[in-house]
N, CA and C atoms as a LAMMPS dump frame, in Angstrom:
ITEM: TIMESTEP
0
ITEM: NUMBER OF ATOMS
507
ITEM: BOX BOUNDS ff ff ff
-5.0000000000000000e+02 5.0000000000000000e+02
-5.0000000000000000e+02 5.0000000000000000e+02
-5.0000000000000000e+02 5.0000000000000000e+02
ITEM: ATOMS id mol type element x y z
1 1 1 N 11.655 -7.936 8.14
2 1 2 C 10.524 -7.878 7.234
3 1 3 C 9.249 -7.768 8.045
4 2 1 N 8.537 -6.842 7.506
5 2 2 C 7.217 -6.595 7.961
6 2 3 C 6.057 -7.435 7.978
7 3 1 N 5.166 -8.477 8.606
8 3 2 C 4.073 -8.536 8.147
9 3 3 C 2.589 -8.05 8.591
10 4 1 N 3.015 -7.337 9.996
11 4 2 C 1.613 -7.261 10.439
12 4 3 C 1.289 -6.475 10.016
13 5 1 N 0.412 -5.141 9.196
14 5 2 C -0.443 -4.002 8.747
15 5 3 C -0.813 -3.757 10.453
16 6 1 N -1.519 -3.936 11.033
17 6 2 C -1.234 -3.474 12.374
18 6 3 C -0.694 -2.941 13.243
19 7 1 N 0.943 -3.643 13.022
20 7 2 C 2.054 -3.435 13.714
21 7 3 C 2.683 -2.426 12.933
22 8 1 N 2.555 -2.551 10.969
23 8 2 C 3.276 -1.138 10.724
24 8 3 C 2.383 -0.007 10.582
25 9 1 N 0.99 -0.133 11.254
26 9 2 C 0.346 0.854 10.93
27 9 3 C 0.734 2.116 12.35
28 10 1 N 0.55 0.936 13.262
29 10 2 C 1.475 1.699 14.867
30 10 3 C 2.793 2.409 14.807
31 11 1 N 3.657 1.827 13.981
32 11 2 C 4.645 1.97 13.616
33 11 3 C 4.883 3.506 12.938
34 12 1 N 3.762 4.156 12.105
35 12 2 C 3.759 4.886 11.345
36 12 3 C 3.224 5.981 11.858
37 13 1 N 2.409 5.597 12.544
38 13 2 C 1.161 6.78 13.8
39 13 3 C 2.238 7.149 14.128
40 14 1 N 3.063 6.28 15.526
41 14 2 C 3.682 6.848 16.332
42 14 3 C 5.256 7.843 16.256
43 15 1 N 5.503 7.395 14.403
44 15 2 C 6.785 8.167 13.871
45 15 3 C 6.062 9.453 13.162
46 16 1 N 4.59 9.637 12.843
47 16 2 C 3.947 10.975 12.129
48 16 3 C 4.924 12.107 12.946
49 17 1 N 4.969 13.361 12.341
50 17 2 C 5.207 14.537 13.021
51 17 3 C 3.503 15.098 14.004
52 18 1 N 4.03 15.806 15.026
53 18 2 C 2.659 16.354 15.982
54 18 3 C 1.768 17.408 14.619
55 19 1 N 0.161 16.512 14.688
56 19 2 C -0.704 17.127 14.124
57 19 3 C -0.905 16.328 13
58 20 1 N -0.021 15.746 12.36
59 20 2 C -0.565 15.131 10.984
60 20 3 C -0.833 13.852 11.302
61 21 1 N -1.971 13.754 10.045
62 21 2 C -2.471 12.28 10.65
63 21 3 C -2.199 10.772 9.301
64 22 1 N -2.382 10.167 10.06
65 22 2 C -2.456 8.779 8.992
66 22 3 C -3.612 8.063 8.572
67 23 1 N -4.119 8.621 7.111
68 23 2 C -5.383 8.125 6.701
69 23 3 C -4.403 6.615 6.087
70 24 1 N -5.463 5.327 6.702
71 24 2 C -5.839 4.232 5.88
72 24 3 C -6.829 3.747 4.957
73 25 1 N -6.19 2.961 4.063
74 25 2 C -7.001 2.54 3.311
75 25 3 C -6.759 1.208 2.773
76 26 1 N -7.796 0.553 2.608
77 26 2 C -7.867 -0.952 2.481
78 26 3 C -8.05 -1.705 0.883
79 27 1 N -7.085 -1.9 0.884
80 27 2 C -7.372 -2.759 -0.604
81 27 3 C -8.661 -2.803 -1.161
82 28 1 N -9.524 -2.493 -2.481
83 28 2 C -10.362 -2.48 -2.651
84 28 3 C -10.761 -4.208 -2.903
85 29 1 N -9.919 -4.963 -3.183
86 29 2 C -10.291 -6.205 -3.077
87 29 3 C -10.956 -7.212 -1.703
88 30 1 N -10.136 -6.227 -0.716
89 30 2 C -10.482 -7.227 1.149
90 30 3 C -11.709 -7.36 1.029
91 31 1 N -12.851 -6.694 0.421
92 31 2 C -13.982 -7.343 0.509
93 31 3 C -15.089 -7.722 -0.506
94 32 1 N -13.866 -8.818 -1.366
95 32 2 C -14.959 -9.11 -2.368
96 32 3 C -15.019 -10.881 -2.139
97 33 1 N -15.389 -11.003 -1.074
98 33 2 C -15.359 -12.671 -0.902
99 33 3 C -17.232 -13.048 -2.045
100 34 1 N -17.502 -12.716 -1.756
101 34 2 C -19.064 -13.524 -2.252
102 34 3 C -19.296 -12.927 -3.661
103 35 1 N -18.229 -12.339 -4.372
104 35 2 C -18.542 -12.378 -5.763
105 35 3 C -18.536 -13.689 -6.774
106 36 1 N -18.725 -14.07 -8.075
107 36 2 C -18.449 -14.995 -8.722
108 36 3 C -16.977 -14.906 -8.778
109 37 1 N -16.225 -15.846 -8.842
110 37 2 C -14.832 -15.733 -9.515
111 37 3 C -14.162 -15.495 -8.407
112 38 1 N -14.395 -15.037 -7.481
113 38 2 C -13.437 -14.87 -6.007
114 38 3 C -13.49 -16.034 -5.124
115 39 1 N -13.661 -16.985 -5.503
116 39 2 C -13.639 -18.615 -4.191
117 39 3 C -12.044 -18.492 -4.252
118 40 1 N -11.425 -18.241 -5.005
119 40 2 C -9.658 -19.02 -4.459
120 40 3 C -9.585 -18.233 -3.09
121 41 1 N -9.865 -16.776 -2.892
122 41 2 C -9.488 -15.939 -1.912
123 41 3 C -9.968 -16.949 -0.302
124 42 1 N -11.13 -17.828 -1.033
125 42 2 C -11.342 -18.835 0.353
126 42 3 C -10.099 -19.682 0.819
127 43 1 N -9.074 -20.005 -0.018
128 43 2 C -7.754 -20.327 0.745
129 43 3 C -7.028 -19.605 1.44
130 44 1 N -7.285 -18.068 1.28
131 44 2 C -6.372 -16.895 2.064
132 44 3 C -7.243 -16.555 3.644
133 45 1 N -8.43 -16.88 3.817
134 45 2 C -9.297 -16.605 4.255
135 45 3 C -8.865 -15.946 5.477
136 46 1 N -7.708 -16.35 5.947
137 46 2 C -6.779 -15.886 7.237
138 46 3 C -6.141 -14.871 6.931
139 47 1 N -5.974 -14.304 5.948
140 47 2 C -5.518 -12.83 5.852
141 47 3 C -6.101 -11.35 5.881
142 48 1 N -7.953 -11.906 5.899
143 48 2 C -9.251 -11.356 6.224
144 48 3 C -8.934 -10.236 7.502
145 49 1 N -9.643 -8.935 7.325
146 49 2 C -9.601 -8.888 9.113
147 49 3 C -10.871 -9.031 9.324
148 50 1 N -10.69 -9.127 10.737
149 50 2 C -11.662 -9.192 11.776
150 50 3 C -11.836 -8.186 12.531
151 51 1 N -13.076 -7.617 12.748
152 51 2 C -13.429 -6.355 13.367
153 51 3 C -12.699 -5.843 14.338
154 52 1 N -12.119 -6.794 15.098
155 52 2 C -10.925 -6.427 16.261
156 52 3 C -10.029 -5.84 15.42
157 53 1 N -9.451 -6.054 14.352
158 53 2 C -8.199 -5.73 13.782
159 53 3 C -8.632 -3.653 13.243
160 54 1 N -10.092 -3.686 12.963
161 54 2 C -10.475 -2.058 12.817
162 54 3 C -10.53 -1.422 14.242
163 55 1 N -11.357 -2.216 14.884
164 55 2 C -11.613 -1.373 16.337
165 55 3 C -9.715 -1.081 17.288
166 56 1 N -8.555 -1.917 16.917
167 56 2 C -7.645 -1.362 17.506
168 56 3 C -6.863 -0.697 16.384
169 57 1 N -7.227 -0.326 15.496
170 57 2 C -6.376 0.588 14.381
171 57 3 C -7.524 2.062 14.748
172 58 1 N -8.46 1.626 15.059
173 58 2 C -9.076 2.85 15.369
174 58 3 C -8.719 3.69 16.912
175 59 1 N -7.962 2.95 17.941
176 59 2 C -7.266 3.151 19.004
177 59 3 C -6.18 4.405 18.81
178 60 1 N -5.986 4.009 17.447
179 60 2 C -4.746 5.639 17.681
180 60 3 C -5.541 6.677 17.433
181 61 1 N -5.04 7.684 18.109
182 61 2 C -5.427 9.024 17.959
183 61 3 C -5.433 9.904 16.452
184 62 1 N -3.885 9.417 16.289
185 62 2 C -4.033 10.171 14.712
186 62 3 C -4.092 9.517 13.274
187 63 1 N -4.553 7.805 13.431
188 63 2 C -5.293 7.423 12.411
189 63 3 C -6.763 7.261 12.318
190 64 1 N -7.211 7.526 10.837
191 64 2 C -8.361 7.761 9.842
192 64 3 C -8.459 6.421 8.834
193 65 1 N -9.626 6.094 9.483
194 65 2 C -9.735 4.686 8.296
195 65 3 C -10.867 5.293 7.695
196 66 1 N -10.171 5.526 5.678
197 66 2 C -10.743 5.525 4.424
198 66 3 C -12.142 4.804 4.011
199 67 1 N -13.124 5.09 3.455
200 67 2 C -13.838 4.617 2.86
201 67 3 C -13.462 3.424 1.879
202 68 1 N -13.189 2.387 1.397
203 68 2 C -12.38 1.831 0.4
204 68 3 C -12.837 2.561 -1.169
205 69 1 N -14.057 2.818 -0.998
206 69 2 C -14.252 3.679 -2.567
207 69 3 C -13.82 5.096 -2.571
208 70 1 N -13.081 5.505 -1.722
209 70 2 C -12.15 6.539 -2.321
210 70 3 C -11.396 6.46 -3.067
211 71 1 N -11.276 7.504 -4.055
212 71 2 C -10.543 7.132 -4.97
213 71 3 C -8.684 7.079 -4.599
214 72 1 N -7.905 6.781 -4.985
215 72 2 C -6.413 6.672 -4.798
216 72 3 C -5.814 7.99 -5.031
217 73 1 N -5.912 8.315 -6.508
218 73 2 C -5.482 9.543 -6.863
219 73 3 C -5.96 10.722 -6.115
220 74 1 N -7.025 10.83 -5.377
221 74 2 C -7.745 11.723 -4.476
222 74 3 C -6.792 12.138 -3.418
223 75 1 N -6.376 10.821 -2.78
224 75 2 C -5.53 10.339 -1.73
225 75 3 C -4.231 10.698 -2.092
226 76 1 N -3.459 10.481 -2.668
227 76 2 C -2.383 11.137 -3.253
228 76 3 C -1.917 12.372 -3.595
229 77 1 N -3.025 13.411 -4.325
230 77 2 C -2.543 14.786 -4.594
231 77 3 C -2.852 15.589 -3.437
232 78 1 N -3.569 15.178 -2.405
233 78 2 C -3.325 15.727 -1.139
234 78 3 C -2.386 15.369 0.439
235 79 1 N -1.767 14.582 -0.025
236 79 2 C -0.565 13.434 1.02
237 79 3 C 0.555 14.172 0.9
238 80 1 N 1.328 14.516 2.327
239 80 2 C 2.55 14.501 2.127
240 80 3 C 2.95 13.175 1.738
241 81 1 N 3.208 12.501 2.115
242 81 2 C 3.601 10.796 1.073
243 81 3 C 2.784 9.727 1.281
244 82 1 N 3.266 8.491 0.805
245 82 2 C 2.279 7.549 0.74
246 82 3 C 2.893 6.347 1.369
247 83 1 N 2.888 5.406 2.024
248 83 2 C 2.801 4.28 2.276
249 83 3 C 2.341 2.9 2.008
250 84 1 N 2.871 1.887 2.006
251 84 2 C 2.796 0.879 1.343
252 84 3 C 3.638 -0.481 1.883
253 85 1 N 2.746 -1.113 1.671
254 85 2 C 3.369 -3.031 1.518
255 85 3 C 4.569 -2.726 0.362
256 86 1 N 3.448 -3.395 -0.735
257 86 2 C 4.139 -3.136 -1.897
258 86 3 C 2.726 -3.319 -2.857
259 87 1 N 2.075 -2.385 -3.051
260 87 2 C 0.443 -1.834 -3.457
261 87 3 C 0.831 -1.219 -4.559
262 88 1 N 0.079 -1.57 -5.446
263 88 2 C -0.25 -0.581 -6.808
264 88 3 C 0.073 1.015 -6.29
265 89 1 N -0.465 1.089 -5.188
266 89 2 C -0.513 2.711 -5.003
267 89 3 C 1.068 3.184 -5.091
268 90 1 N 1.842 2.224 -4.962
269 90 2 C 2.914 2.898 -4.952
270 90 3 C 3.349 3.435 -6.396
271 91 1 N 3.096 2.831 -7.556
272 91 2 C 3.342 3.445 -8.669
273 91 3 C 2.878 4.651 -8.892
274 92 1 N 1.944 4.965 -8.097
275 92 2 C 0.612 6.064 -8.432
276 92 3 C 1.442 7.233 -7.567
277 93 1 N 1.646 6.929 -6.675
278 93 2 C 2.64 7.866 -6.001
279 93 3 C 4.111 8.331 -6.61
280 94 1 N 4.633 7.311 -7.37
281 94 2 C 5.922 7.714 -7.945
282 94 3 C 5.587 8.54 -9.202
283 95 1 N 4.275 8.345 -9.854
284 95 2 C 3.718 8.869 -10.793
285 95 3 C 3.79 10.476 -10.163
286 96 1 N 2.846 11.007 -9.386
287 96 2 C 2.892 12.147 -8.682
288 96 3 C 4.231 12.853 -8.045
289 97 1 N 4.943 12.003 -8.323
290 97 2 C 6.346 12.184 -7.303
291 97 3 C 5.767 12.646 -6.072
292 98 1 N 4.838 11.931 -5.189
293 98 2 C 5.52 11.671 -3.826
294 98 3 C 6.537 11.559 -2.492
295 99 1 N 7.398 11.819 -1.691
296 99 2 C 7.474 10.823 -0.948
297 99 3 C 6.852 9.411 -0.72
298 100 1 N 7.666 8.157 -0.799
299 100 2 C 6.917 7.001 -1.198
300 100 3 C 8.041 6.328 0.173
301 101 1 N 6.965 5.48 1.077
302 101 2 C 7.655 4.757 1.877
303 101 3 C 7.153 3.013 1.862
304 102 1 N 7.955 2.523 1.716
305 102 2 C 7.953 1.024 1.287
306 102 3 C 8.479 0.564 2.073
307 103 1 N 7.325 -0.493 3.213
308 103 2 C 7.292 -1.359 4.22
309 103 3 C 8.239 -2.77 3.493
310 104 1 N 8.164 -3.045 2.268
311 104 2 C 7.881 -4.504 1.551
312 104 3 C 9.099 -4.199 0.442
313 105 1 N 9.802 -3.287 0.539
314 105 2 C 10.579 -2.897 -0.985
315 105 3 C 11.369 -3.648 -1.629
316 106 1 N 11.663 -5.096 -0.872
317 106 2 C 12.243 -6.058 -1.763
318 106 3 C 11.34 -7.085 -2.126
319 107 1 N 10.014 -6.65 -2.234
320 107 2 C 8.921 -7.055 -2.809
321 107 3 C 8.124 -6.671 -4.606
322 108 1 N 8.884 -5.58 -4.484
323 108 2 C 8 -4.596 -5.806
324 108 3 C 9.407 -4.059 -6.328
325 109 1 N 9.326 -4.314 -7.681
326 109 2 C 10.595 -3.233 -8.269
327 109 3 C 10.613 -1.742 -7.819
328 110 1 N 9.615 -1.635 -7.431
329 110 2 C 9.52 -0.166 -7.076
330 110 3 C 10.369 0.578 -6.057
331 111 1 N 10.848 -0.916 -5.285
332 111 2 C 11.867 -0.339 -4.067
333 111 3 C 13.417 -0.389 -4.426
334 112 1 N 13.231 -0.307 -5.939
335 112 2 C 14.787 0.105 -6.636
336 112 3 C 15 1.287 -6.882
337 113 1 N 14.023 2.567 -6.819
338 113 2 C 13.863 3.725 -7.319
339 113 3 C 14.717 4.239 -5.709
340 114 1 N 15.435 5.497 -6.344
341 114 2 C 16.493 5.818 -5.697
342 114 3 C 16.09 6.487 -4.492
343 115 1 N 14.754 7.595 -4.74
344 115 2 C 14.992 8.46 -3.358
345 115 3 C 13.373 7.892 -2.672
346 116 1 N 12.979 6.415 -2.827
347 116 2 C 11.946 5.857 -2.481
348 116 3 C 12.675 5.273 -0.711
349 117 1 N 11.773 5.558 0.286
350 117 2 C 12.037 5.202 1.859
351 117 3 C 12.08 3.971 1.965
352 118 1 N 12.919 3.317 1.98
353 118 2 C 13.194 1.784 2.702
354 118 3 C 13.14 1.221 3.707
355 119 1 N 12.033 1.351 4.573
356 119 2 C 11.463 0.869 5.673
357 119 3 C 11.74 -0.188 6.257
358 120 1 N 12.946 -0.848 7.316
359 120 2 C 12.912 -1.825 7.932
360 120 3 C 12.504 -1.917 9.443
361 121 1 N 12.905 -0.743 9.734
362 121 2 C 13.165 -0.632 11.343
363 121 3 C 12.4 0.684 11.608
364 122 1 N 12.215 0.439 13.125
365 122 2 C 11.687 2.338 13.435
366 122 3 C 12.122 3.044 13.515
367 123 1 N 13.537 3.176 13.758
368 123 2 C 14.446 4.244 13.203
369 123 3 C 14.446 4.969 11.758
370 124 1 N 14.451 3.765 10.955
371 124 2 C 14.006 4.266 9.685
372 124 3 C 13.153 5.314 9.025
373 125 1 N 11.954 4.653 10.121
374 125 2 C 10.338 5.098 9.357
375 125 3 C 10.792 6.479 10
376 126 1 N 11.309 6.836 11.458
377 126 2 C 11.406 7.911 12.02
378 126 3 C 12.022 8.77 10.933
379 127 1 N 13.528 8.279 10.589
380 127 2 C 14.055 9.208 9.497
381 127 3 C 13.132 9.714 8.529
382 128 1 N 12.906 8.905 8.267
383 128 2 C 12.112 9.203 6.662
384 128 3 C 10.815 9.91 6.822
385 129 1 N 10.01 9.923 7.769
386 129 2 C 8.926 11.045 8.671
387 129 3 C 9.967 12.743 8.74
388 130 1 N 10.53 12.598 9.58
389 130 2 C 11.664 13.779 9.659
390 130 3 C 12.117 14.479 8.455
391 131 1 N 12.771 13.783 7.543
392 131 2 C 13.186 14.137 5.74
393 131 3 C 12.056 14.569 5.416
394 132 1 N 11.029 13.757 5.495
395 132 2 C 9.707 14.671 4.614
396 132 3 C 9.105 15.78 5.909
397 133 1 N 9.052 15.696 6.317
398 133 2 C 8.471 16.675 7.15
399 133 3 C 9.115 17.863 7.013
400 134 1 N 10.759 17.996 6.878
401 134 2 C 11.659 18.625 6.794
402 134 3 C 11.311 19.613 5.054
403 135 1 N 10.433 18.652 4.32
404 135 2 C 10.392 19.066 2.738
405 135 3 C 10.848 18.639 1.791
406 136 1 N 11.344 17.019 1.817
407 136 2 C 12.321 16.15 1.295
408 136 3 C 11.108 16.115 0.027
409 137 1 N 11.849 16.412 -1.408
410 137 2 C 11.081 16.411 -2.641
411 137 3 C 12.129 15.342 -3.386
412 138 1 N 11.461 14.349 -3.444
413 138 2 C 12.048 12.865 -4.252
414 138 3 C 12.342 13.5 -5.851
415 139 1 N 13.282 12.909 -6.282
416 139 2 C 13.912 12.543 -7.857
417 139 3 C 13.705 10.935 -8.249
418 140 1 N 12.168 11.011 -8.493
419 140 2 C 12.282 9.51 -9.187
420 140 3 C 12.85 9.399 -10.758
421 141 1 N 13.671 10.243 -11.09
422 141 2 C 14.334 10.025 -12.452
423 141 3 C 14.604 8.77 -13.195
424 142 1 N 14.626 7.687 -11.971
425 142 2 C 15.122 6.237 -12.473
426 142 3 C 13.465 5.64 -12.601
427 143 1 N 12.625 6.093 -12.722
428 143 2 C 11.104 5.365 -12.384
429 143 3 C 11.08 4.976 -13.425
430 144 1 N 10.908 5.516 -15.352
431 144 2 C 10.431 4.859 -16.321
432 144 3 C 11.518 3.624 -16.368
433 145 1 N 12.949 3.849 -16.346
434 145 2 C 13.94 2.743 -16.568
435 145 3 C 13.697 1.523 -15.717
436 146 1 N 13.104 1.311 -14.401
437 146 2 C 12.558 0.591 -13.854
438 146 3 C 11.287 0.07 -14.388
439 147 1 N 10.214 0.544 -14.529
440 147 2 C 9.663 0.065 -15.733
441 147 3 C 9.6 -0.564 -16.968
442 148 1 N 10.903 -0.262 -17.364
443 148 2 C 10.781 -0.776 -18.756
444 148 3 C 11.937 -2.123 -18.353
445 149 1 N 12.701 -2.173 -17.403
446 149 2 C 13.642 -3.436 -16.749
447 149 3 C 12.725 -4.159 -16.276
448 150 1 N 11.93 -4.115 -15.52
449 150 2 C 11.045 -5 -14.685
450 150 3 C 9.397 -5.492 -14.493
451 151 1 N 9.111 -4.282 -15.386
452 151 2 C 7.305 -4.995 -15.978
453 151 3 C 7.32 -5.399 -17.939
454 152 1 N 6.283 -5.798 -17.861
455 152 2 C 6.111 -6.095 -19.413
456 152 3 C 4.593 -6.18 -19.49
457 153 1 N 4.139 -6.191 -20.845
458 153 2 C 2.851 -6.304 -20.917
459 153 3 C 2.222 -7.811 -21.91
460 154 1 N 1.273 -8.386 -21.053
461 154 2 C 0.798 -9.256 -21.428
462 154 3 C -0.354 -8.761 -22.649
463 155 1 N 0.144 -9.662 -24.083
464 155 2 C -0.615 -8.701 -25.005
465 155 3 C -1.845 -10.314 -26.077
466 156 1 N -3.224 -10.181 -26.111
467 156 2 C -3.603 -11.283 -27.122
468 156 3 C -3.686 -12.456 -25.688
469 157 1 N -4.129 -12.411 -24.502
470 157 2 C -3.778 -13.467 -24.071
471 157 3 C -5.361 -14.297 -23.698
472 158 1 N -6.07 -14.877 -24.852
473 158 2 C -7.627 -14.851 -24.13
474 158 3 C -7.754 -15.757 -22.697
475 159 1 N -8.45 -15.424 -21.795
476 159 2 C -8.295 -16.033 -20.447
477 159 3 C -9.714 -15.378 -19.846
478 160 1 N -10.122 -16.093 -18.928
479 160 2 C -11.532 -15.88 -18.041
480 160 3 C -11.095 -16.738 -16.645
481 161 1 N -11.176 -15.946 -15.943
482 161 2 C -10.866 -16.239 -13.909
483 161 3 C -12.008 -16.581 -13.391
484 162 1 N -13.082 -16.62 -14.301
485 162 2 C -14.499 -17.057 -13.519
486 162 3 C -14.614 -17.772 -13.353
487 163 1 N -15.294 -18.933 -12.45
488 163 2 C -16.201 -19.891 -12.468
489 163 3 C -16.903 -19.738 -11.718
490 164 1 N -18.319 -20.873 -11.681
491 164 2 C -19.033 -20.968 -11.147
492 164 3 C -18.639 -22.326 -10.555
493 165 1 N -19.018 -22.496 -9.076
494 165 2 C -18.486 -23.65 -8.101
495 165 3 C -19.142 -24.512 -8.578
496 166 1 N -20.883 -24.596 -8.65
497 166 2 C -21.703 -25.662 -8.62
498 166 3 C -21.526 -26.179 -9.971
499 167 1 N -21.061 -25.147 -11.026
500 167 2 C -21.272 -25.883 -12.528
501 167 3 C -19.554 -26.865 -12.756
502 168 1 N -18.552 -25.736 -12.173
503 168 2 C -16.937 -26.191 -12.486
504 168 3 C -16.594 -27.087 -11.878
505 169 1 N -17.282 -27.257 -10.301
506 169 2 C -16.283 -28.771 -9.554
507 169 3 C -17.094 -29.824 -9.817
C-alpha cells in the first residue's frame, strides 16, 4: 500500500513513456486551512505539504504541477489517463472512459471496475504505462452497477459543518 504522493508521484514519472509528461494536481481542499468551518483539518495538520515536498516534485524532469483552479474535466479530456489515491477524479475519469490508474483501489469502489489499473508495485504501474501507451481503451461497462452497489444518496438531511471557534468552544 501506497502512502507517500511523493514516492508514487516518482513512481509514475519514472514508468511515463519518453516525452509524455505527468501533470499534478492538488486537491482543491490542501489549502483551505483559514476558512470558517475548516479547524478539524487542524488535527490532520501533518498531512499539509511543505514547500520541500513542491520543490522535490518539481526535481523531475517530466512533471508539471497544476494550478489547483484548473478545472478537472479540462484535465481529463486531454489525458491519456488519470491517476489517483482514491480522488473524486477517478469517477470523472471512468465517466470519460479513461485509462484510470488507482494507487489506493481497495480504498474506493471504484477499484472494482474491471479494466481500471491496480497499482501496487512498479512493475505494475510499468505495465499499465505500456497497455496505455500501446492504446489500451478501457470497458467500464460494470461502472453504473458499481454505483448503484456501493454509493447511495443522502436525501432531507438538514446539517451545517460550520462553526465559529470563539462563539462554539
Amino acid at each position: 500500500r501506497f502512502s507517500s504522493q511523493l514516492s508514487i508521484i516518482k513512481q509514475l514519472s519514472q514508468s511515463l513513456p519518453k516525452g509524455w509528461v505527468l501533470y499534478v494536481k492538488e486537491h482543491p481542499d490542501q489549502f483551505k486551512l483559514h476558512g470558517p468551518g475548516w479547524w478539524y483539518f487542524l488535527t490532520s495538520i501533518h498531512k499539509y505539504r511543505t514547500k520541500e515536498f513542491y520543490r522535490e516534485l518539481l526535481k523531475f524532469n517530466n512533471v508539471n504541477l497544476l494550478k489547483h483552479k484548473v478545472k478537472s474535466q479540462d484535465i481529463i479530456k486531454s489525458a491519456e489517463a488519470i491517476s489517483t489515491i482514491n480522488g473524486s477524479i477517478a469517477s470523472e475519469a471512468l465517466a470519460y472512459n479513461k485509462p484510470l490508474i488507482l494507487v489506493g483501489h481497495r480504498s474506493t469502489p471504484f477499484g472494482l471496475c474491471k479494466d481500471v489499473f491496480k497499482v501496487t508495485s512498479t512493475n505494475q504501474c510499468q505495465e499499465a504505462m505500456n497497455q496505455i501507451e500501446g492504446g489500451f481503451t478501457p470497458n467500464y461497462s460494470d461502472f453504473n452497477k458499481i454505483v448503484e452497489n456501493y454509493f447511495f444518496e443522502l436525501k432531507d438531511i438538514p446539517y451545517q459543518f460550520s462553526f465559529n471557534l470563539n462563539k462554539d468552544l
